[in-house]
LUMZABA-805856 format. One record per residue: x, y, z of N, C-alpha, C in turn. Coordinates in Angstrom, 3 decimals, padded with zeros to 6 digits. Layout:
<pts>
((X, Y, Z), (X, Y, Z), (X, Y, Z))
...
</pts>
This chain:
<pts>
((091.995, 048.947, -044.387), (090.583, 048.976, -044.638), (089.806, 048.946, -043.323))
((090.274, 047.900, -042.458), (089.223, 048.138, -041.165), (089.533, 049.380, -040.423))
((090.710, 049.937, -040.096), (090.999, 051.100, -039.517), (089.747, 052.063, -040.571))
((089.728, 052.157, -041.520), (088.663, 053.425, -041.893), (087.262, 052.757, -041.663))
((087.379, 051.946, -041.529), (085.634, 051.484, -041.181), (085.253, 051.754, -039.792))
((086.176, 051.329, -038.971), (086.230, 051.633, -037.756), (086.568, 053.323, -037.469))
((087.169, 054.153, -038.232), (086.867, 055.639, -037.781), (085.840, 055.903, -037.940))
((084.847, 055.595, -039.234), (083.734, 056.318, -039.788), (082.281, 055.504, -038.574))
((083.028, 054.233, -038.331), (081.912, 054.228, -036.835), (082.324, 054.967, -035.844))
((083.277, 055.432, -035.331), (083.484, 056.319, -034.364), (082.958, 057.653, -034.603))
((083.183, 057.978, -035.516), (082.516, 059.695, -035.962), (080.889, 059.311, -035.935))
((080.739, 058.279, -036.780), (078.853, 057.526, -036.475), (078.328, 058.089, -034.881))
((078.963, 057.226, -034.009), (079.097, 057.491, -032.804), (078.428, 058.532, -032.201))
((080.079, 059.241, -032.556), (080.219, 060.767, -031.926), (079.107, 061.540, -032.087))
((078.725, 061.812, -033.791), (077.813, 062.754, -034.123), (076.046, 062.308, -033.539))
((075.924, 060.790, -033.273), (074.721, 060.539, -032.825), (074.828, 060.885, -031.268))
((075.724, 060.987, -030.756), (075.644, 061.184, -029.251), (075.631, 062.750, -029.633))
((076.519, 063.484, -030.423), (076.068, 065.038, -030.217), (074.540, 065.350, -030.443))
((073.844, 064.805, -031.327), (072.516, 064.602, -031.807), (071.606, 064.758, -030.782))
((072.016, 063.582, -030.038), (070.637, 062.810, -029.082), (071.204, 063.744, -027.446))
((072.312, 063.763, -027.205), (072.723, 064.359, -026.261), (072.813, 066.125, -025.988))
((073.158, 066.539, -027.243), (073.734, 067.624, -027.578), (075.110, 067.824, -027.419))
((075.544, 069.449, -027.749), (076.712, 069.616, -027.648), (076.603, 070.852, -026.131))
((078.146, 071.065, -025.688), (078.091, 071.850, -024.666), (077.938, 073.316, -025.058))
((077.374, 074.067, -024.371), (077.529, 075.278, -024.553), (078.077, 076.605, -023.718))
((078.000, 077.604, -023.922), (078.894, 078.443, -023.297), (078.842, 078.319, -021.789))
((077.179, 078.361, -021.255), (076.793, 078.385, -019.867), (076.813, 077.010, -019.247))
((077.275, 075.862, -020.392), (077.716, 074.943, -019.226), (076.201, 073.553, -019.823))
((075.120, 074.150, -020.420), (073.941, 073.604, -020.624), (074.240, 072.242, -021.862))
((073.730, 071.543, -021.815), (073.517, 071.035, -023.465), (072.511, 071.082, -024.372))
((072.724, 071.370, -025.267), (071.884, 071.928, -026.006), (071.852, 071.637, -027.549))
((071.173, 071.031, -028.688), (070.632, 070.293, -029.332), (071.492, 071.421, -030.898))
((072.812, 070.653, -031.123), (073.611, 071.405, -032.319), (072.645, 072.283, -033.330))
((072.471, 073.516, -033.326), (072.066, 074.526, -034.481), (072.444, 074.384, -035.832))
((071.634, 074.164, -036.439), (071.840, 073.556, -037.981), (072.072, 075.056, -038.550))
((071.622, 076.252, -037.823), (072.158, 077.419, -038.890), (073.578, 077.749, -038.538))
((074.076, 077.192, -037.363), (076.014, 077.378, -037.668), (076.528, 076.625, -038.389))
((075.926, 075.635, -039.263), (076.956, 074.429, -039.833), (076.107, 074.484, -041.253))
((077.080, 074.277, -042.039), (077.045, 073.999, -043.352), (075.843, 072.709, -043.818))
((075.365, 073.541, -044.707), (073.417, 072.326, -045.039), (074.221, 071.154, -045.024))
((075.586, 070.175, -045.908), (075.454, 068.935, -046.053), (075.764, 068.353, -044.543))
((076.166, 069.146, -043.438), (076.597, 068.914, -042.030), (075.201, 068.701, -041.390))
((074.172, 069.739, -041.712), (073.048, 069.528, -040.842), (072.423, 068.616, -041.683))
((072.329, 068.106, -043.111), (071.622, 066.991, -043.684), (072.003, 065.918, -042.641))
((073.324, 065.432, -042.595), (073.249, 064.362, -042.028), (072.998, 064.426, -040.418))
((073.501, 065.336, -040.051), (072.862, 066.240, -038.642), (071.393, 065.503, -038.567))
((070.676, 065.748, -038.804), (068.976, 065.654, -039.291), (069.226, 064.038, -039.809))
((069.538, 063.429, -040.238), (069.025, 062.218, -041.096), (069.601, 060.989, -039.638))
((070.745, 061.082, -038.817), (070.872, 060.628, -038.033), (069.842, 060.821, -036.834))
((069.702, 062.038, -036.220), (068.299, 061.982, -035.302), (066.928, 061.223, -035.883))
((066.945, 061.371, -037.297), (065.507, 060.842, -037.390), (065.458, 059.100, -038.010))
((066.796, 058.693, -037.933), (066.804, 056.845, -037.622), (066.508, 056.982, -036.422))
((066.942, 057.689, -035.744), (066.051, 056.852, -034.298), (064.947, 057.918, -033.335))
((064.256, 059.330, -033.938), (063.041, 059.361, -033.673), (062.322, 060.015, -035.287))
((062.037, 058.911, -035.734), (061.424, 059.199, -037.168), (060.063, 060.271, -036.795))
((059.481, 059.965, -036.077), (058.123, 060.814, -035.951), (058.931, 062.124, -035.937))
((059.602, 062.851, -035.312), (059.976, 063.903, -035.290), (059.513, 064.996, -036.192))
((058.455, 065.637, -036.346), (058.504, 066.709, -037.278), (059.279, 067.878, -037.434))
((059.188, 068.384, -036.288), (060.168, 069.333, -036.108), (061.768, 069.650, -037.310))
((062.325, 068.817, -036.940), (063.581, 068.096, -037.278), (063.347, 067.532, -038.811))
((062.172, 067.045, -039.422), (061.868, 066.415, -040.104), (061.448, 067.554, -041.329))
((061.149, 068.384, -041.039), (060.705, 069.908, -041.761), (062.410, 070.133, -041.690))
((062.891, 070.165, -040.641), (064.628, 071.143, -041.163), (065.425, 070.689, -042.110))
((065.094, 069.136, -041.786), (065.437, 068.649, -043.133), (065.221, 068.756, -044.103))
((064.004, 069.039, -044.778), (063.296, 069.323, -045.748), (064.294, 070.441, -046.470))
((064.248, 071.627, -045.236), (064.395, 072.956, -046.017), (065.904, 072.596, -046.330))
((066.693, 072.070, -045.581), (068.403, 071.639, -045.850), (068.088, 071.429, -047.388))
((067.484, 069.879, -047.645), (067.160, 069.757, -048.593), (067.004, 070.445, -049.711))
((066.092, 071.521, -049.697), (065.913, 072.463, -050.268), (067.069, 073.164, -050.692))
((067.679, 073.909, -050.020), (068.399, 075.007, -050.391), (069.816, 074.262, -050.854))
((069.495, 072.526, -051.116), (070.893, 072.387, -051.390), (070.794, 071.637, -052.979))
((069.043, 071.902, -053.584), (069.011, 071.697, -054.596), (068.176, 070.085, -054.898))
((067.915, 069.684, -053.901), (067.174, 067.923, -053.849), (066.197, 068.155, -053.669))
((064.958, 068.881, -054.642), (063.806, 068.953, -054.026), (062.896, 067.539, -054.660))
((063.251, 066.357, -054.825), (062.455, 065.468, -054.677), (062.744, 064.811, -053.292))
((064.053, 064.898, -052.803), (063.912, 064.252, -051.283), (063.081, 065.412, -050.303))
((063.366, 066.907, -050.691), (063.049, 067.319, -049.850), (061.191, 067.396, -050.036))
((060.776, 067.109, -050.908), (058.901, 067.212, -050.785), (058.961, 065.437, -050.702))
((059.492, 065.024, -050.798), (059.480, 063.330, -049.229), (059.383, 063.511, -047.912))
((060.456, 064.504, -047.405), (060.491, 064.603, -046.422), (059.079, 065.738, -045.745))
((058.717, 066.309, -046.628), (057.385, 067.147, -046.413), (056.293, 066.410, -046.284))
((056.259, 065.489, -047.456), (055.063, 064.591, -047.624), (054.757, 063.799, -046.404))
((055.926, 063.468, -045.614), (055.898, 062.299, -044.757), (055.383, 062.587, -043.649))
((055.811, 064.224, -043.278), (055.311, 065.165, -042.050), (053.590, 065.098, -042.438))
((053.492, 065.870, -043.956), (051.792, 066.350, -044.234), (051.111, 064.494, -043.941))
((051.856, 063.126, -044.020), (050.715, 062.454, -044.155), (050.215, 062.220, -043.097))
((050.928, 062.250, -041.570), (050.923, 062.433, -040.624), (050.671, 063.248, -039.734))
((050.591, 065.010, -040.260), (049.857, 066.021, -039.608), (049.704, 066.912, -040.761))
((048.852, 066.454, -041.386), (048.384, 067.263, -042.915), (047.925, 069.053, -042.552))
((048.232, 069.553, -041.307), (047.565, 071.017, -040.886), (049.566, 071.630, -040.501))
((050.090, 070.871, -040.679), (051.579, 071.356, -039.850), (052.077, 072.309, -041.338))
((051.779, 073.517, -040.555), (052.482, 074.682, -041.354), (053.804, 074.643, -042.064))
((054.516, 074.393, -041.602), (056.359, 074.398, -042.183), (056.041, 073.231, -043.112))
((055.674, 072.322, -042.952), (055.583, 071.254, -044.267), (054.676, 071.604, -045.324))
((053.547, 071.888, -044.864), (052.458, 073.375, -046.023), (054.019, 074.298, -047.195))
((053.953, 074.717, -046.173), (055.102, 075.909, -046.255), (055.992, 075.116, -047.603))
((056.812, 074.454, -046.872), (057.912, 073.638, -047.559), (057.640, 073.263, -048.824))
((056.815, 072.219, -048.658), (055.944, 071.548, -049.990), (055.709, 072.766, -050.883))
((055.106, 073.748, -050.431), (055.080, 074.788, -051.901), (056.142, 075.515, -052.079))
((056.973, 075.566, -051.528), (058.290, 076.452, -051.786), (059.017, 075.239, -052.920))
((058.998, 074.241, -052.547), (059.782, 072.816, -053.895), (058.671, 072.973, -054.513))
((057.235, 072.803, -054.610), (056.826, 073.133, -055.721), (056.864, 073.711, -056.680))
((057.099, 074.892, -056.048), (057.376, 076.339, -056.904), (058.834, 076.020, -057.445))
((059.671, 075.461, -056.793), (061.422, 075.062, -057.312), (061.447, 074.390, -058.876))
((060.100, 073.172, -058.694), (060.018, 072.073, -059.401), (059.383, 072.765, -060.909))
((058.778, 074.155, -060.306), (058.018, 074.620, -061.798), (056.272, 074.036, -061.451))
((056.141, 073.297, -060.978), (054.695, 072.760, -060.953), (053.755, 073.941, -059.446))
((053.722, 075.460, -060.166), (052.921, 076.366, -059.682), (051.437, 076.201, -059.352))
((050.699, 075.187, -059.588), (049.332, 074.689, -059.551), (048.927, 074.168, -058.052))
((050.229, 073.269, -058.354), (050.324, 072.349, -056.871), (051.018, 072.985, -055.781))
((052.060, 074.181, -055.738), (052.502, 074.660, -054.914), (051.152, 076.056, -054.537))
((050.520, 076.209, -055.174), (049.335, 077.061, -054.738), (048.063, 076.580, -053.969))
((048.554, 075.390, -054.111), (047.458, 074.431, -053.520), (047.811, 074.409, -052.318))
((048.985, 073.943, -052.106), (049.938, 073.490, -050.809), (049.896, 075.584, -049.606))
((050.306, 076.358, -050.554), (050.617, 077.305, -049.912), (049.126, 078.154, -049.461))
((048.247, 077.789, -050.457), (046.754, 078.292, -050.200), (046.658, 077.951, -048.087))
((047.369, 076.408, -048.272), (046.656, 075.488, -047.632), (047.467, 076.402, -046.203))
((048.632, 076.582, -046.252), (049.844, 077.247, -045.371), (049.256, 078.187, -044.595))
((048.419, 079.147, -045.659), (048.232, 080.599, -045.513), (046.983, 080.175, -044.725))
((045.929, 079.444, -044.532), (044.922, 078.969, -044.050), (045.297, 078.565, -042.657))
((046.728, 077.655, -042.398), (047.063, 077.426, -041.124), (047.494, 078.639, -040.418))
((048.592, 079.657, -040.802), (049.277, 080.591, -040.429), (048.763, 082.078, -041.647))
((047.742, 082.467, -041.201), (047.906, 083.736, -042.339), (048.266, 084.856, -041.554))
((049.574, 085.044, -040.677), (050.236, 086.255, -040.234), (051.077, 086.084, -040.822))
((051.837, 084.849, -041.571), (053.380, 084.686, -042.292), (052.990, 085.229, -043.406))
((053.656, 086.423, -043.419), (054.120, 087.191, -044.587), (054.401, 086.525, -045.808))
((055.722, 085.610, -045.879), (056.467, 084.702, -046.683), (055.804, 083.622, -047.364))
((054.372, 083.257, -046.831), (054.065, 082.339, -047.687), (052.968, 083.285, -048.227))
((052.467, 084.794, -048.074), (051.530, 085.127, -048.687), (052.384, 085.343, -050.281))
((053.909, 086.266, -050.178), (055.052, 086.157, -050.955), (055.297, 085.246, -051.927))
((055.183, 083.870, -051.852), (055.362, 082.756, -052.246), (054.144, 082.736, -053.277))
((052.982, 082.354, -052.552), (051.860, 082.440, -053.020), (051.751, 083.687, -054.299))
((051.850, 085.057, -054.211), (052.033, 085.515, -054.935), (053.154, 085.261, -056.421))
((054.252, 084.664, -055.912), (055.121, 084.447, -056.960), (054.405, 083.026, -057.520))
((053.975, 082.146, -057.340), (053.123, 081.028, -057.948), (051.764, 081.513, -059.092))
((051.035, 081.963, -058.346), (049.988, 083.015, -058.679), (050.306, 083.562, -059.817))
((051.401, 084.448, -059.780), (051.853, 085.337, -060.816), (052.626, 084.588, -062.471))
((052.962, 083.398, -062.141), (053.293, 082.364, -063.026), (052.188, 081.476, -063.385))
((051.357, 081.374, -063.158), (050.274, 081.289, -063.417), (049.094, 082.025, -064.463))
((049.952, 083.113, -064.680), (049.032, 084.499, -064.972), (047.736, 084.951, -063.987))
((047.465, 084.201, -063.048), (046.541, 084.474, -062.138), (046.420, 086.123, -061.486))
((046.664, 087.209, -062.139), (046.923, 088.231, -062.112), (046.409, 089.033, -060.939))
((044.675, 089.375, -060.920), (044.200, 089.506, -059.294), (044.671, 089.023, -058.481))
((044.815, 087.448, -058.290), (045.237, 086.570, -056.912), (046.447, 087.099, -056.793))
((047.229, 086.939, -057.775), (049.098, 087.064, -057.319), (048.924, 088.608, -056.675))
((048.504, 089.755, -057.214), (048.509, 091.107, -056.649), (047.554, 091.012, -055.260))
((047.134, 090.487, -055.187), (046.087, 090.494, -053.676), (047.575, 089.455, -052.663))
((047.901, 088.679, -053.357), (048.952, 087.974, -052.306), (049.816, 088.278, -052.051))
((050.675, 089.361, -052.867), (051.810, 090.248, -052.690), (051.380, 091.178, -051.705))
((050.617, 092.121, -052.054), (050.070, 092.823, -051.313), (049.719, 092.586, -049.568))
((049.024, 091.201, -049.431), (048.933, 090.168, -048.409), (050.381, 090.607, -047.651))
((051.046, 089.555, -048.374), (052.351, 089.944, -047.819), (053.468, 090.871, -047.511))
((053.104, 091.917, -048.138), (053.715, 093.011, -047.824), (053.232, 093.723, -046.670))
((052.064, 093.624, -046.758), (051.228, 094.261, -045.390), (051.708, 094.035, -044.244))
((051.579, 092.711, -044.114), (052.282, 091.687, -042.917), (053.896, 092.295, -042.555))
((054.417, 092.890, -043.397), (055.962, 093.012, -043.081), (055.878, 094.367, -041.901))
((056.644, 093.673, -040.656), (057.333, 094.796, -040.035), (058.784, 095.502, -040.709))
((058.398, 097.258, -039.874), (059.744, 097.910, -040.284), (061.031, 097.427, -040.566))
((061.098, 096.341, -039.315), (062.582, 096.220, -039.249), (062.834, 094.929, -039.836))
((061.868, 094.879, -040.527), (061.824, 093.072, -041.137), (062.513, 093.551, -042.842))
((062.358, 094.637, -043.112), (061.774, 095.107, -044.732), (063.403, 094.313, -045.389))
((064.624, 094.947, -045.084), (065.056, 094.681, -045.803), (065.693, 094.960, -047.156))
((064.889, 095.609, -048.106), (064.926, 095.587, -049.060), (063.589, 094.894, -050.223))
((063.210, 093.902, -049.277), (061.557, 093.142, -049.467), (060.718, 093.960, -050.054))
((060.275, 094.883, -049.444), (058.925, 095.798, -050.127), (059.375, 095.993, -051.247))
((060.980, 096.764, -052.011), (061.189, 096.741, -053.215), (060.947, 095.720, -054.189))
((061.599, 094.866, -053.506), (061.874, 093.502, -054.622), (060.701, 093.024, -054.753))
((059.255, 092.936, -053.908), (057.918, 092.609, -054.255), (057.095, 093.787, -054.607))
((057.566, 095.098, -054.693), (056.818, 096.320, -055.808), (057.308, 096.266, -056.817))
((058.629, 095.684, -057.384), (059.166, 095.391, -058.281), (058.505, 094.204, -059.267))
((057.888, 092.488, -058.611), (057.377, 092.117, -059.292), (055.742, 092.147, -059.255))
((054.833, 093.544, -058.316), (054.067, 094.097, -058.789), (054.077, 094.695, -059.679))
((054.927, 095.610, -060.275), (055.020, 096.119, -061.141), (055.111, 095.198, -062.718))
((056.017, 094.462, -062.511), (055.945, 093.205, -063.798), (055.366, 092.621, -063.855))
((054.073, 092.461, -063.213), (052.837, 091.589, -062.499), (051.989, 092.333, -063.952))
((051.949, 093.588, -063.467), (051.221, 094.505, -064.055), (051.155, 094.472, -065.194))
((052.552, 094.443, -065.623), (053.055, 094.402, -066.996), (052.095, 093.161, -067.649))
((052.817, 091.684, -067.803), (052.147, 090.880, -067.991), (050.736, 090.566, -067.902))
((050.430, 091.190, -067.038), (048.421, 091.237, -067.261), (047.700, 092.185, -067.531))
((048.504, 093.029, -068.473), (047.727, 093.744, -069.498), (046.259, 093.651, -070.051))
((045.563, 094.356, -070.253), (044.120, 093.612, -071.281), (044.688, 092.620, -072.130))
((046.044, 092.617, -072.414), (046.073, 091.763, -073.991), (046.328, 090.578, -073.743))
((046.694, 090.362, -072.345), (047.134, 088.591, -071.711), (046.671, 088.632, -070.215))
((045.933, 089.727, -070.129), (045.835, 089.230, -068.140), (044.474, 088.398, -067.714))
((044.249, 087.900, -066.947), (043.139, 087.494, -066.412), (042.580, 087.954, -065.346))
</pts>
């Protein structure tokens, strides 16, 4: 029993010194481990160790969020948003964040609120005009969601597309559908 208590403080250790120190890199530099080479539950705790010991951190504090996010916890991860917005209520990526779990959570009202708020800090990001539109559009908010798609499509460079312009003329098109005279607003 103490031998495993005592590894799992050594790895404790290790991973807070890779954290706070970094890891080495090719040219010799150190440099602060990339959460997009490692697997979300690696950078969760990646992220949850730096921010016991610099909690203010937003930066870091938003990556967490989105970890969060994409690994299905969106009540920790609009905590970890909330905590950034109560503290710099204008910081885009937590805007951002907060309505992307909104929109996860189903509660489209409040993530339009949040992403309104995004698009107000940053309105060159494409992705939250996108967002905004898909909220909008669940909503039946029919003008807004087509003015925000649109928004966002505009914004897209060539080499950004992707496949994007389809998949958002696609739910223009079902946009359309649904706000017929007989249900649109």
């Amino acid at each position: 029993m103490f031998g495993s208590l005592l590894k799992k403080k050594v790895f404790r250790v290790a991973a807070l010194l890779l954290v706070l120190w970094g890891a080495p890199t090719a040219n010799g530099v150190l440099a602060h481990v990339d959460s997009v080479a490692m697997p979300d539950p690696v950078a969760e705790m990646e992220y949850r160790i730096l921010l016991e010991f610099q909690p203010d951190d937003h930066a870091s504090r938003n990556k967490l969020g989105m970890v969060l996010l994409r690994l299905g916890q969106l009540d920790e991860a609009l905590k970890e948003f909330s905590f950034v917005l109560d503290k710099e209520p204008a910081n885009f990526d937590a805007l951002d964040g907060a309505g992307v779990v909104l929109q996860g959570k189903g509660d489209h009202a409040a993530a339009v609120e949040r992403l309104e708020q995004a698009a107000e800090v940053n309105p060159q990001d494409r992705q939250v005009h996108l967002h905004l539109g898909d909220s909008r559009s669940a909503l039946l908010e029919c003008e807004a969601a087509d003015q925000a798609y649109r928004d966002g499509l505009a914004l897209m460079n060539p080499e950004d597309r992707d496949g994007l312009p389809e998949k958002y003329m696609a739910r223009l098109k079902a946009l359309a559908e649904k706000c017929s005279p007989k249900t649109g607003k």
